[in-house]
N, C-alpha and C positions, 0 to 999 in steps of 0.2 A: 246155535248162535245165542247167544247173551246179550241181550242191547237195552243199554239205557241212553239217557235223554242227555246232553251235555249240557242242558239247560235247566235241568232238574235235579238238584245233590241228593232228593230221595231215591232217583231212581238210580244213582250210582251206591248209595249206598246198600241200596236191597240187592246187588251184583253177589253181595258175599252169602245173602240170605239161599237166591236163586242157585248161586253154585253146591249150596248143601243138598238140596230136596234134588238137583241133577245126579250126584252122587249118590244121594238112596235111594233114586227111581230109575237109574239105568244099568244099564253093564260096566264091567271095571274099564273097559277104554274107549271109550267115547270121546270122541272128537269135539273139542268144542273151540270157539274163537268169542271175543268180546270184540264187542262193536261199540265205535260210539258215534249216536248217531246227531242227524241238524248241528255236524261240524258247521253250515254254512251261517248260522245264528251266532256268528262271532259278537255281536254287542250285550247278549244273554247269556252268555256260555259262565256257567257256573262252575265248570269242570274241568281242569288243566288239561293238556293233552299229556303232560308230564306224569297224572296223578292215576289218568288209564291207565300210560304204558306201565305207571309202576306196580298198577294192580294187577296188569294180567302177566308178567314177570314174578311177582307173588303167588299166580294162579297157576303159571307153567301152560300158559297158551298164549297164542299168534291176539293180534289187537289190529285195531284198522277204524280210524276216523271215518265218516261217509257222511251223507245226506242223501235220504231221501227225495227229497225235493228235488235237488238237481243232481239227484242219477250220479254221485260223484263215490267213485270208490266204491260201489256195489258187485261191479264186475270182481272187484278184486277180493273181496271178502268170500265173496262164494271160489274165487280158484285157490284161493290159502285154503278153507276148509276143505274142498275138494281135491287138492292136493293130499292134504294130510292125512284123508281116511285112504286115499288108495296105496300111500306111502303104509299106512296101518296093515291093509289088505295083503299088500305085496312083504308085508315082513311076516307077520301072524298068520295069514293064511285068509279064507273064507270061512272057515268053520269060529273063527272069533266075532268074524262081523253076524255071522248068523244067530249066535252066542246073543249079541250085544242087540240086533235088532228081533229076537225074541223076546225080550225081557222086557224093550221098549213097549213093543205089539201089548205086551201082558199087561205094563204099568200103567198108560197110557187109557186103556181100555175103561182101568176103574178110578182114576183120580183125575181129579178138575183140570185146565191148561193150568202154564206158569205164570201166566198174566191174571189170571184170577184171583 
């Protein structure tokens, strides 16, 4: 999951940063979704809803507005990702996820979070 701030243009901007260092720290198919998040801060929202979707249509993944705060569209973020890794599962096999969540276990182990 990839979540910036709809309230905050650095944190959409560093979307494109976050997606590189996901790309050299994990497996070739990794599941990912962008979120954007304190949809309900509509008098702050610095960040189109148009300007996500068009980013993560450039990214080649699922996108979903939520908040936090009021629990809104959380559910759904985790059944799009969790659809799509078992869609992944169910076409590739196990032996890819195991693949992917190897490399994670490795990468993970020796470099900082991605909020860091």
């Amino acid at each position: 999951m990839v979540v910036y701030d709809v309230s905050d243009e650095k944190s959409y901007i560093n979307v494109s940063k976050w997606m590189t260092k996901i790309k050299e720290n994990t497996g070739k198919n990794v599941n990912k979704i962008l979120i954007a998040n304190k949809c309900d801060l509509e008098k702050k929202r610095k960040v189109t809803k148009e300007r996500g979707e068009s980013l993560a249509a450039d990214l080649e993944i699922p996108y979903v507005e939520m908040s936090a705060l009021s629990s809104s569209n959380i559910d759904e973020a985790f059944i799009i990702l969790t659809r799509d890794i078992l869609n992944r599962v169910l076409r590739y096999g196990d032996d890819e996820l195991a693949q992917s969540l190897g490399k994670q276990r490795l990468d993970t182990s020796t470099k900082s979070c991605m909020s860091c």
